[in-house]
C-alpha positions in Angstrom: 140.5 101.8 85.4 139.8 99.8 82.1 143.7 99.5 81.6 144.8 98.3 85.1 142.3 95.9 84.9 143.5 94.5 81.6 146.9 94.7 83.1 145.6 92.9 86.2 143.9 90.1 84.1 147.4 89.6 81.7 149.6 89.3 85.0 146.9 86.8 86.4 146.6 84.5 83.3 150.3 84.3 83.2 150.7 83.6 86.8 147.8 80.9 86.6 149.4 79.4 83.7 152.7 79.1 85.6 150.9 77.8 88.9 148.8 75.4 86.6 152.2 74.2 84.7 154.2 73.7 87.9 150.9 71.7 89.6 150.2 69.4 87.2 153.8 68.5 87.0 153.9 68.0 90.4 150.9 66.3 90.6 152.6 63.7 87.9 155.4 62.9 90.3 153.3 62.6 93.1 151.1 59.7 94.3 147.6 59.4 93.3 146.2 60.1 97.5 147.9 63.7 97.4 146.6 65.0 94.9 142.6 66.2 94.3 141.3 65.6 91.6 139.5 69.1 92.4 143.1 70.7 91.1 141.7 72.3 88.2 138.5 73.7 89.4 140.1 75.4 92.4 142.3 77.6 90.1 139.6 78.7 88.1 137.6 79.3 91.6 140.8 81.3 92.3 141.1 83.3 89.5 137.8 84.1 89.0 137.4 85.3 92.5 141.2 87.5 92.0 139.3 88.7 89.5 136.0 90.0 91.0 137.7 91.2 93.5 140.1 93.5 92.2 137.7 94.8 89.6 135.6 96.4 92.6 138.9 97.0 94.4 140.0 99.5 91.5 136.1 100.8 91.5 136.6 101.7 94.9 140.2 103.2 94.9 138.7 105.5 92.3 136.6 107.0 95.2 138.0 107.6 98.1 141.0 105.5 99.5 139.2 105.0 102.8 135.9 103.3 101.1 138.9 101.6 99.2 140.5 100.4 103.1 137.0 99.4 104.1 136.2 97.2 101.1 139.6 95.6 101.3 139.3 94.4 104.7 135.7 93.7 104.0 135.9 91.5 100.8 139.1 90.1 102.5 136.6 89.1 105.1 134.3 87.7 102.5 136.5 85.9 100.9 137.5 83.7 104.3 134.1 82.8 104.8 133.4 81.9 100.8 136.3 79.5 101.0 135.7 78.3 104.3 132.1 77.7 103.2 133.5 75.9 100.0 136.0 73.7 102.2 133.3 72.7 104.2 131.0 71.3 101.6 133.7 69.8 99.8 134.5 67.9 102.3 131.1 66.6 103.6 130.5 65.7 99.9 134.0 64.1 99.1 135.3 62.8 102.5 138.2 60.5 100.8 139.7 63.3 99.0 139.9 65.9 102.2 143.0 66.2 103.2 144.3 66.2 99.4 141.9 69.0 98.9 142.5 71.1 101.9 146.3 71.1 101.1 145.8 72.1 97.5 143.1 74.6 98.5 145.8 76.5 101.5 148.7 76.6 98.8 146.5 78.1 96.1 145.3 80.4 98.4 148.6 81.8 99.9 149.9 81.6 96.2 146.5 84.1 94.8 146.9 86.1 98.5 150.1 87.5 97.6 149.2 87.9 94.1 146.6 90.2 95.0 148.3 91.5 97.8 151.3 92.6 95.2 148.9 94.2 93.5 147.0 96.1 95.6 150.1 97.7 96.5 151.1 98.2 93.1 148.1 100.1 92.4 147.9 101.9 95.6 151.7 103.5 95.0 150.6 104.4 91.5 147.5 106.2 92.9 149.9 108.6 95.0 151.9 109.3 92.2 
């Protein structure tokens, strides 16, 4: 377990850095209103969350893969209303910057989705090997 999770954390930080490389050039080109200045802080939110949640992901695939089917769905589940929650507050606290933030928030999190998705997968053909 201790490996695929150091394998999971390497493939993250890499794809983070390119994510964070390609935003902030983009956010150069761009004008000032379509960009949130909340840029940074949402991709540590998202790779901190990535990484709680596959460290109890590979936990439970160690068990049995149906506790494993039921967390996913579960912290899938958890995850919607975490961010949801986030997005809410955000935007009652910073209502100029809302749309900017929303946008940013949905492409990091279809970006980190199929990340984790990919991975999942990964690990689950490797478990039936």
């Amino acid at each position: 377990m201790k490996s695929d999770y150091i394998h999971y954390l390497k493939q993250l930080l890499m794809y983070s850095a390119i994510i964070a490389i390609f935003s902030f050039v983009l956010a150069f080109f761009l004008p000032d209103n379509f960009v949130s200045p909340a840029m940074p802080f949402l991709l540590v939110l998202f790779i901190s969350v990535s990484l709680l949640t596959h460290y109890f992901v590979l936990k439970t695939m160690l068990k049995r893969m149906s506790l494993f089917v039921n967390f996913y769905m579960i912290s899938i589940f958890v995850k919607l209303i975490f961010y949801t929650a986030i997005i809410v507050v955000y935007g009652l606290m910073n209502k100029h910057d809302l749309i900017p933030f929303i946008l940013t928030f949905f492409i990091f999190y279809l970006l980190y989705a199929i990340f984790e998705l990919i991975a999942v997968l990964k690990l689950q053909k490797n478990q039936k090997k």
